[in-house]
DOFI-378157 format. One record per atom (N, C-alpha, C): residue in one letter; x, y, z. Coordinates in steps of 0.02 Angstrom, whole numbers, plus 50000, padded with zeros to 5 digits. Layout:
<nodes>
  resn      X      Y      Z
     A      X      Y      Z
...
</nodes>
This chain:
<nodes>
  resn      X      Y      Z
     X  50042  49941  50000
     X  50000  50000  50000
     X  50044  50062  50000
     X  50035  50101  49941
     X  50071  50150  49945
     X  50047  50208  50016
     X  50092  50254  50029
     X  50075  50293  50077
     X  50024  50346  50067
     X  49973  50361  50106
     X  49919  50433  50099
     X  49955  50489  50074
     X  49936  50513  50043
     X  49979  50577  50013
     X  49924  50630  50003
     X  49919  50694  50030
     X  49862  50745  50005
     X  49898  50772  49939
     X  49865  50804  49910
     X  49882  50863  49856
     X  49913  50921  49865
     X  49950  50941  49919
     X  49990  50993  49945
     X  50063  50984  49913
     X  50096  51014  49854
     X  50177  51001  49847
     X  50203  50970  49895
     X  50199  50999  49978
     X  50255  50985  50022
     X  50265  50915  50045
     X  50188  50886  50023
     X  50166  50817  50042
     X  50218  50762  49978
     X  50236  50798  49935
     X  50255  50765  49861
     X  50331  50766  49854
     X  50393  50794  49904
     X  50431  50819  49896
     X  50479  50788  49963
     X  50516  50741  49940
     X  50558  50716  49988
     X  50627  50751  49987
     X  50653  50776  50072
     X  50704  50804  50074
     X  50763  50756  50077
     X  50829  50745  50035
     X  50878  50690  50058
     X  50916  50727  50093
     X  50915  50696  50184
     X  50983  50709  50221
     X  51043  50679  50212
     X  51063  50689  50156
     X  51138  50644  50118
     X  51170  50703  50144
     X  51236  50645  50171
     X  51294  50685  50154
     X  51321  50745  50222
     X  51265  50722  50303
     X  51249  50764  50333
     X  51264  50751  50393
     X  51294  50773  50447
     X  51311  50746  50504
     X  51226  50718  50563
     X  51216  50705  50591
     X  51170  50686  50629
     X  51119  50763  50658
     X  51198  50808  50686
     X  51145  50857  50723
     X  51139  50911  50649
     X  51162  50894  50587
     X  51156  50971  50561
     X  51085  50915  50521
     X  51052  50862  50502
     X  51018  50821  50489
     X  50961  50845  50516
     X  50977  50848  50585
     X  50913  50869  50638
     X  50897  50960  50632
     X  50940  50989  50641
     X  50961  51039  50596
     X  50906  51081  50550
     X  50932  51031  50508
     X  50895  51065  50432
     X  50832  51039  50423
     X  50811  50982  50473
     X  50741  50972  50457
     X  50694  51019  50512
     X  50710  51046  50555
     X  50690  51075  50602
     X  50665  51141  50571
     X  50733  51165  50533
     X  50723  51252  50490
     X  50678  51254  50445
     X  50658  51190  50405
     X  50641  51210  50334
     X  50562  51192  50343
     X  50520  51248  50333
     X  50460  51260  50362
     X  50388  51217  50316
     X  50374  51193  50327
     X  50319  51149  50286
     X  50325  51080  50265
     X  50415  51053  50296
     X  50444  50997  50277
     X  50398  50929  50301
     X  50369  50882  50266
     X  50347  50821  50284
     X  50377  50771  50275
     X  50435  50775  50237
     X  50436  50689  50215
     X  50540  50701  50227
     X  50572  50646  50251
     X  50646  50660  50226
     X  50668  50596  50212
     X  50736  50606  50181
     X  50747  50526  50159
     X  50826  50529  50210
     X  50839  50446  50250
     X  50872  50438  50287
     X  50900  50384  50233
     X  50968  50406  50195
     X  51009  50349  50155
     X  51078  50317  50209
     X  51112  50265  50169
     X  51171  50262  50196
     X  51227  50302  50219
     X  51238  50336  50194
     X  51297  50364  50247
     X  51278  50390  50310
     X  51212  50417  50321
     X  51206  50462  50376
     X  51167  50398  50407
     X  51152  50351  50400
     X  51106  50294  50429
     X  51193  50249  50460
     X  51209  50235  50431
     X  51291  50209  50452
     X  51318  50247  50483
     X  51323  50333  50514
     X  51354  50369  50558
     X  51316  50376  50603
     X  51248  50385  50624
     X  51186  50401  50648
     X  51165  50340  50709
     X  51150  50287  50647
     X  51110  50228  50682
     X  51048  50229  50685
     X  51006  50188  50687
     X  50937  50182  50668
     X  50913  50234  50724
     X  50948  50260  50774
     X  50909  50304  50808
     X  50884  50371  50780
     X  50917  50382  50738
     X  50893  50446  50683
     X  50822  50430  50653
     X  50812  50384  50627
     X  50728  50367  50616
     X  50691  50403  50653
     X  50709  50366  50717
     X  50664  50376  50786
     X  50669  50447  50777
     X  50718  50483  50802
     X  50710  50541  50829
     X  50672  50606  50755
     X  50693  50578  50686
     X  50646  50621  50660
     X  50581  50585  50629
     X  50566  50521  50657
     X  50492  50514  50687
     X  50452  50555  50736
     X  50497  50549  50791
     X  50465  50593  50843
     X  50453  50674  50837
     X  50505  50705  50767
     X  50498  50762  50767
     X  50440  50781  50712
     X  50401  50733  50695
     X  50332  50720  50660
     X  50341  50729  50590
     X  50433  50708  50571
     X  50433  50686  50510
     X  50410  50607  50458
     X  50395  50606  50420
     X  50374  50536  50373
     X  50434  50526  50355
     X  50487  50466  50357
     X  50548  50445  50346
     X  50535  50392  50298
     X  50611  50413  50231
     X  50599  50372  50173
     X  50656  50337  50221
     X  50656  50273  50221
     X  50738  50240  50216
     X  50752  50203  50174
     X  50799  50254  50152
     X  50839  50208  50086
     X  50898  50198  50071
     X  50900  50123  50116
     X  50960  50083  50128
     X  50975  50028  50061
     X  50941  50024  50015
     X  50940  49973  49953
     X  50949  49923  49977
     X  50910  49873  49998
     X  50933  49811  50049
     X  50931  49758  49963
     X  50999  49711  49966
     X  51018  49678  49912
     X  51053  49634  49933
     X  51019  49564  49960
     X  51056  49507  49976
     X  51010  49436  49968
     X  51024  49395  49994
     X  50984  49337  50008
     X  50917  49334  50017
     X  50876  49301  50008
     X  50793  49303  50028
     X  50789  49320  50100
     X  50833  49278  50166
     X  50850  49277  50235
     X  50864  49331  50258
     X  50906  49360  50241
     X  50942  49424  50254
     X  50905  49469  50257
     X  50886  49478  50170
     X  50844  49540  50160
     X  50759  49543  50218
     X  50730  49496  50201
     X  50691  49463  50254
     X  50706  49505  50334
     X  50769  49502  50340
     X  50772  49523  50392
     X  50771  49585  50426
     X  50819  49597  50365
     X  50837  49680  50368
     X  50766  49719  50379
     X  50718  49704  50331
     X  50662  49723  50321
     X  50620  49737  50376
     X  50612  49667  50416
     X  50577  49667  50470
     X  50607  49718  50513
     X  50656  49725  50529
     X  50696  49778  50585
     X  50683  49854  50548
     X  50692  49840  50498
     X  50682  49930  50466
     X  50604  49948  50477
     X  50563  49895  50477
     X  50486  49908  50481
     X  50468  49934  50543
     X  50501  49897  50600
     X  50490  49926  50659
     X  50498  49999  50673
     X  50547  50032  50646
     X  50576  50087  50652
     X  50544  50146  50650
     X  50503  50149  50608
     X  50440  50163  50591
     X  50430  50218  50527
     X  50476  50221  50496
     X  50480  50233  50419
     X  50427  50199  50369
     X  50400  50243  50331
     X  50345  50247  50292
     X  50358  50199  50230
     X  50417  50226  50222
     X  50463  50213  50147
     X  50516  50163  50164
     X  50547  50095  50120
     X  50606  50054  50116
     X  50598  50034  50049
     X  50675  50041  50037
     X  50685  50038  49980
     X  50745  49941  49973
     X  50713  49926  49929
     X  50761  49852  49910
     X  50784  49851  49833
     X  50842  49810  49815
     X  50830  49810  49750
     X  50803  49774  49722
     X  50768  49775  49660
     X  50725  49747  49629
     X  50765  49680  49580
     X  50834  49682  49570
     X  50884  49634  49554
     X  50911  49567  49598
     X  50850  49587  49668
     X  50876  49535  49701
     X  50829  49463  49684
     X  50775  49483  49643
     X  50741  49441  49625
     X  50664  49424  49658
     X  50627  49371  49612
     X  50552  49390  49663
     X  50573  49361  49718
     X  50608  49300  49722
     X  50599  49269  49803
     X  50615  49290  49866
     X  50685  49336  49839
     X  50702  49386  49904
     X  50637  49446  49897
     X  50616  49480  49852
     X  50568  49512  49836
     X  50520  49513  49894
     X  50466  49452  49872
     X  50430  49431  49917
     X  50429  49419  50014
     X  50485  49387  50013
     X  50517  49385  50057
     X  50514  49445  50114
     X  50563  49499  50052
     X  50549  49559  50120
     X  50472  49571  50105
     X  50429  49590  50072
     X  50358  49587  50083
     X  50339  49579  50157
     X  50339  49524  50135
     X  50310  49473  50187
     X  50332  49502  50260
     X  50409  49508  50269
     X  50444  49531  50318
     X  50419  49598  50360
     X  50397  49636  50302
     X  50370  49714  50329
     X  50308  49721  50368
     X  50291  49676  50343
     X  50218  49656  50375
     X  50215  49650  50426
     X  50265  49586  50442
     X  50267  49587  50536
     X  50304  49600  50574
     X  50330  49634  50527
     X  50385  49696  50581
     X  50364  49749  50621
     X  50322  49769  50564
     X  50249  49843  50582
     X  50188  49816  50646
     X  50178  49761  50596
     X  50134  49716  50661
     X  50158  49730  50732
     X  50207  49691  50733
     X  50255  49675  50800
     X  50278  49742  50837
     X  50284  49792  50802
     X  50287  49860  50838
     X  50237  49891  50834
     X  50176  49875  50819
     X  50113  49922  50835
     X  50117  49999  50765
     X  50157  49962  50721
     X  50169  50032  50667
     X  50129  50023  50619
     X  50110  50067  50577
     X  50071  50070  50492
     X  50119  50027  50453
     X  50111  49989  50422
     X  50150  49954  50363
     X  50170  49987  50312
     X  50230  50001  50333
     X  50265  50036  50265
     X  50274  50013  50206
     X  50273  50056  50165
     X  50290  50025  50081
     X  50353  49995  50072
     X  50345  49952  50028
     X  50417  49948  50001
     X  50445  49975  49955
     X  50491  50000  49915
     X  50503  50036  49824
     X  50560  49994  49815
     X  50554  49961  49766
     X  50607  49923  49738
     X  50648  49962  49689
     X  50717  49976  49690
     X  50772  50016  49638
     X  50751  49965  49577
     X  50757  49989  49531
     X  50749  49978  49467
     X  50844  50007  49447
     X  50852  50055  49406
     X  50915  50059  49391
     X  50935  50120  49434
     X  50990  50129  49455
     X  51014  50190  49476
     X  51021  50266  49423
     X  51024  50295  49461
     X  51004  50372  49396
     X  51088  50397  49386
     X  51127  50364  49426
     X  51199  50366  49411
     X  51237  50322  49325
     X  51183  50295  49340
     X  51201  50256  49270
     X  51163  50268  49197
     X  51204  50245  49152
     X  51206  50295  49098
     X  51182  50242  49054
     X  51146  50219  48991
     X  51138  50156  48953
     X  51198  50113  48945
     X  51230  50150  48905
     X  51300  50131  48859
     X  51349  50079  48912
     X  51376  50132  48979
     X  51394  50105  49018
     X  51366  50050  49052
     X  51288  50052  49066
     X  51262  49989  49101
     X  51269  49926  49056
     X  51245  49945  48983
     X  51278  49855  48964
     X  51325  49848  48952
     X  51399  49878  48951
     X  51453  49856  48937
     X  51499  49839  49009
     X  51471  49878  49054
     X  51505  49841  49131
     X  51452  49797  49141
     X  51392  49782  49137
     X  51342  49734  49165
     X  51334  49689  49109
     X  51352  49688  49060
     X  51364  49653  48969
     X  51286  49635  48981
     X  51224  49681  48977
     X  51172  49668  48974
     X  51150  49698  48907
     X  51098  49658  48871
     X  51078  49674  48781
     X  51015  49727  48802
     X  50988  49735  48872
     X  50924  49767  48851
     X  50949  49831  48865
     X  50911  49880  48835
     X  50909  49955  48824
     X  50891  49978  48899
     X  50904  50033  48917
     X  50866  50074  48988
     X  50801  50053  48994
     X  50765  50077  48961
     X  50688  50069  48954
     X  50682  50006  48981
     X  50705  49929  48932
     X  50672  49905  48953
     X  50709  49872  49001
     X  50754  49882  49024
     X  50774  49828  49111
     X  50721  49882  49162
     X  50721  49948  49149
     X  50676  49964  49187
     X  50613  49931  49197
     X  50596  49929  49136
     X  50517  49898  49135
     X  50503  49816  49164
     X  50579  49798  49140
     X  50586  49751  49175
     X  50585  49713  49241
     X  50619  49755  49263
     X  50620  49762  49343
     X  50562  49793  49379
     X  50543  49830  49346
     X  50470  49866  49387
     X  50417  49800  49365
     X  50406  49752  49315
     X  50367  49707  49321
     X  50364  49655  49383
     X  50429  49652  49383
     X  50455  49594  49434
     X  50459  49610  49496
     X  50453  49674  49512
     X  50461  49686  49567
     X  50348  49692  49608
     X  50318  49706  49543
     X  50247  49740  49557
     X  50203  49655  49572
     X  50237  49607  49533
     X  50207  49538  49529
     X  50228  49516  49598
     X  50293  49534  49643
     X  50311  49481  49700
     X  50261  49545  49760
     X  50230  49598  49731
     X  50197  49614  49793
     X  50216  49680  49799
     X  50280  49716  49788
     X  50309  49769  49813
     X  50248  49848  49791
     X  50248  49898  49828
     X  50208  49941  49819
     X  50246  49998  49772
     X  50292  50002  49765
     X  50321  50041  49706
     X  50370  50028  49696
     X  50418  50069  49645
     X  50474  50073  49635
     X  50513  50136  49629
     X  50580  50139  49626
     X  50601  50204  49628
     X  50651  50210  49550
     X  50642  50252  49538
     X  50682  50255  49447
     X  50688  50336  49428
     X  50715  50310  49372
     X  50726  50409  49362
     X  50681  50449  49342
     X  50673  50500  49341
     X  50612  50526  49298
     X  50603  50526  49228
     X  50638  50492  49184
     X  50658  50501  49130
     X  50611  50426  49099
     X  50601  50376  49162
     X  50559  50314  49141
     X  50491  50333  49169
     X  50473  50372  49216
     X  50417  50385  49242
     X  50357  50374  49200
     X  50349  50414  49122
     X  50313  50413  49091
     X  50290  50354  49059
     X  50340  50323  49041
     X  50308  50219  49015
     X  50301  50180  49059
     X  50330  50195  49136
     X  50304  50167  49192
     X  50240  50154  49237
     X  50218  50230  49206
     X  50128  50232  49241
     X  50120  50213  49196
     X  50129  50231  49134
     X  50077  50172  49074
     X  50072  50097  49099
     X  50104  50068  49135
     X  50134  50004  49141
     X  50089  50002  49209
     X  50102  50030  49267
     X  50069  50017  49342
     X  50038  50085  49346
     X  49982  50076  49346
     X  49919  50117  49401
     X  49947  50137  49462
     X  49929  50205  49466
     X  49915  50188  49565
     X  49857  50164  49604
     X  49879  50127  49639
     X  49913  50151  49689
     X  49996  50141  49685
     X  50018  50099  49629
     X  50069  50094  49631
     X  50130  50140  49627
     X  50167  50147  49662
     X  50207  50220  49687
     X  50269  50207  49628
     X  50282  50266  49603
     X  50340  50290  49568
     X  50392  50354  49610
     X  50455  50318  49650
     X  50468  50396  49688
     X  50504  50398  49640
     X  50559  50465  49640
     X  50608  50490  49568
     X  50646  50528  49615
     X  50726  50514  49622
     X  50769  50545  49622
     X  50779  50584  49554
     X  50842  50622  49564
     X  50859  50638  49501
     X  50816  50699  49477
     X  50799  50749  49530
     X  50783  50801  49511
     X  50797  50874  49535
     X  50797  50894  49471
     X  50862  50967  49485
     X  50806  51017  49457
     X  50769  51077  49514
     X  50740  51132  49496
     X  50787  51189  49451
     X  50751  51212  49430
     X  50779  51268  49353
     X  50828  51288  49409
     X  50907  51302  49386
     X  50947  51312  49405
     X  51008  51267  49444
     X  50989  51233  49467
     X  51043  51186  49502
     X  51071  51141  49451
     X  51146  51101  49473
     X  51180  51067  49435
     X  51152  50998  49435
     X  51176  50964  49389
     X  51168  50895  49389
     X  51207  50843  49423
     X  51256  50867  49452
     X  51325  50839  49502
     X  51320  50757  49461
     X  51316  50722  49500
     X  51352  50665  49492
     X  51283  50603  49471
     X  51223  50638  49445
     X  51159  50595  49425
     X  51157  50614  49353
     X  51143  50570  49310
     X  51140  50568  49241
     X  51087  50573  49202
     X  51034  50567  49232
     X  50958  50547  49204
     X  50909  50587  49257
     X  50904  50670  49237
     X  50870  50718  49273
     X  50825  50751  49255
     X  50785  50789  49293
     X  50729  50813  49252
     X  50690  50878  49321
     X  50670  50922  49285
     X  50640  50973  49339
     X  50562  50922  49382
     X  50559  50962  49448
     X  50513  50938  49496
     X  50445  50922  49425
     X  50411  51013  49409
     X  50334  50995  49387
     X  50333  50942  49329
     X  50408  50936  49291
     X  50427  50895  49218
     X  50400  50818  49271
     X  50426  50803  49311
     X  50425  50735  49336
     X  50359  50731  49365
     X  50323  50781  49391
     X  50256  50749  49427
     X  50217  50747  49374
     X  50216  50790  49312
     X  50164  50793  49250
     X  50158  50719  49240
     X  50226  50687  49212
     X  50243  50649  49195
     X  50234  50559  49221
     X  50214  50574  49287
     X  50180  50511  49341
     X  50201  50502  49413
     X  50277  50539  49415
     X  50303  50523  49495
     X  50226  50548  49538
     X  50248  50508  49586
     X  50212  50496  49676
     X  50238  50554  49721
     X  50282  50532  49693
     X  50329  50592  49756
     X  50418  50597  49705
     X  50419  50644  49733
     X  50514  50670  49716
     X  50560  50684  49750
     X  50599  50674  49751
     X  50683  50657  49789
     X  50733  50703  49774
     X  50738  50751  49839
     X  50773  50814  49819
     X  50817  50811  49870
     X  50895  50828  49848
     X  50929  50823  49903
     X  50974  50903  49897
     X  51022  50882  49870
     X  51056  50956  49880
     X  51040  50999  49837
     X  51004  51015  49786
     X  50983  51086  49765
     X  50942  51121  49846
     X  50922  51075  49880
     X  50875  51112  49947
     X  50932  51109  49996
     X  50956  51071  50015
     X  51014  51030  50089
     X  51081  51095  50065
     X  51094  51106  50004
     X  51155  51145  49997
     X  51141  51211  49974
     X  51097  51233  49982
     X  51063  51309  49974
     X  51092  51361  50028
     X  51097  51414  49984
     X  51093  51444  50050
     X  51060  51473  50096
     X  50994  51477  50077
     X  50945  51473  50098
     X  50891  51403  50105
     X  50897  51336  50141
     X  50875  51306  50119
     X  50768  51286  50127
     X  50785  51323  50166
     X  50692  51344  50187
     X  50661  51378  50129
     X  50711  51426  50099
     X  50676  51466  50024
     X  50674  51414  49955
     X  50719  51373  49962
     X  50752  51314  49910
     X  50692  51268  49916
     X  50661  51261  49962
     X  50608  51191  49991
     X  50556  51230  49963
     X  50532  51293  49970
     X  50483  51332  49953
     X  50471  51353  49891
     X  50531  51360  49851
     X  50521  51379  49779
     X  50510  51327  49766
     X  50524  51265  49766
     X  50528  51175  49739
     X  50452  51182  49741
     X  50408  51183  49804
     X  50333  51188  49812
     X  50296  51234  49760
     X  50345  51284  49752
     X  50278  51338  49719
     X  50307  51331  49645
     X  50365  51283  49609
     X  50343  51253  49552
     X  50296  51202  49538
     X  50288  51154  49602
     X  50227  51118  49583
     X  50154  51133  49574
     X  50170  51179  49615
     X  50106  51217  49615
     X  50055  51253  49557
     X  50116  51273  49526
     X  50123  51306  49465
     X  50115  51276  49410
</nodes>
């Protein structure tokens, strides 16, 4: 089940605390005024500790975590269940781990949430990373299919073992809702409002370009996190969707 979402931008607009020490994390979600949703990735989840969930749970944020869990059916299974407790809305797995681990964590989230008295969070399965480029993906991965379709690929396989969305660039968004309805969730990294750089993501696209287009929600990290203003950065992002 994807997550409730109203029609308000701010509801549509995930902040990434990449890249961020714990208290400037707490920090910047505290300043930036209308903020609902943030995403807790690896590095700051590996310096932090799952207590960062908690504490911007308690500060009545909706937490993406997106740890890409990519192992064994067991493992992942596991991971899952412990991330569910936590009480994050959002977990992200990859969708390459196949349906059985797939399923697996499914299954896992379920009574993780159960077992802590939490809402059952979604899962979003990675489809391809937005770091990667076609050309390069089949010649290091010596794979014959095009972007498009391992995407499409993977978003099938991932929607059949159960998972409630997936996460991909905005650049597949558009043959993707052709493909899954919602409730099925499309989040989208990989987006840079008029003006900011493209740093180190390959496959980008402005906020209103990506929601026209089918995203659920969007994944904004440092055009807002490295602003210098980042409360005005969160606010202009809103009043393009708006727009």
């Amino acid at each position: 089940m994807a997550p409730l979402l109203s029609a308000d931008p701010a509801d549509r607009i995930i902040v990434a605390l990449d890249g961020m020490s714990l208290e400037r994390a707490m920090a910047l979600s505290r300043q930036v005024k209308g903020l609902r949703w943030v995403k807790v990735g690896l590095e700051l989840f590996v310096q932090a500790g799952p207590e960062v969930v908690t504490q911007l749970c308690d500060q009545g944020l909706r937490v993406f975590l997106d740890l890409k869990f990519h192992d064994i059916p067991a493992t992942m299974a596991g991971a899952c269940r412990r991330a569910s407790a936590l009480g994050a809305e959002l977990i992200t797995v990859h969708a390459c781990a196949g349906s059985v681990a797939l399923q697996a964590a499914q299954d896992a989230v379920s009574e993780g949430a159960e077992s802590a008295g939490r809402r059952k969070p979604t899962l979003l399965a990675v489809t391809v990373l937005t770091s990667w480029e076609e050309w390069r993906m089949q010649r290091e991965l010596a794979l014959t299919q095009c972007m498009d379709e391992r995407v499409s690929s993977l978003a099938q396989l991932a929607e059949a073992a159960g998972i409630g969305g997936c996460v991909c660039s905005p650049l597949e968004v558009a043959s993707l809702r052709a493909e899954h309805v919602e409730p099925f969730a499309l989040v989208t990294p990989g987006i840079r409002p008029a003006g900011s750089v493209s740093a180190d993501q390959a496959r980008v696209m402005g906020p209103a370009e990506a929601m026209a287009a089918g995203s659920s929600q969007l994944v904004i990290g440092r055009p807002i996190t490295k602003a210098a203003d980042p409360n005005a950065a969160f606010a202009h992002c809103c009043q393009e969707l708006a727009a």
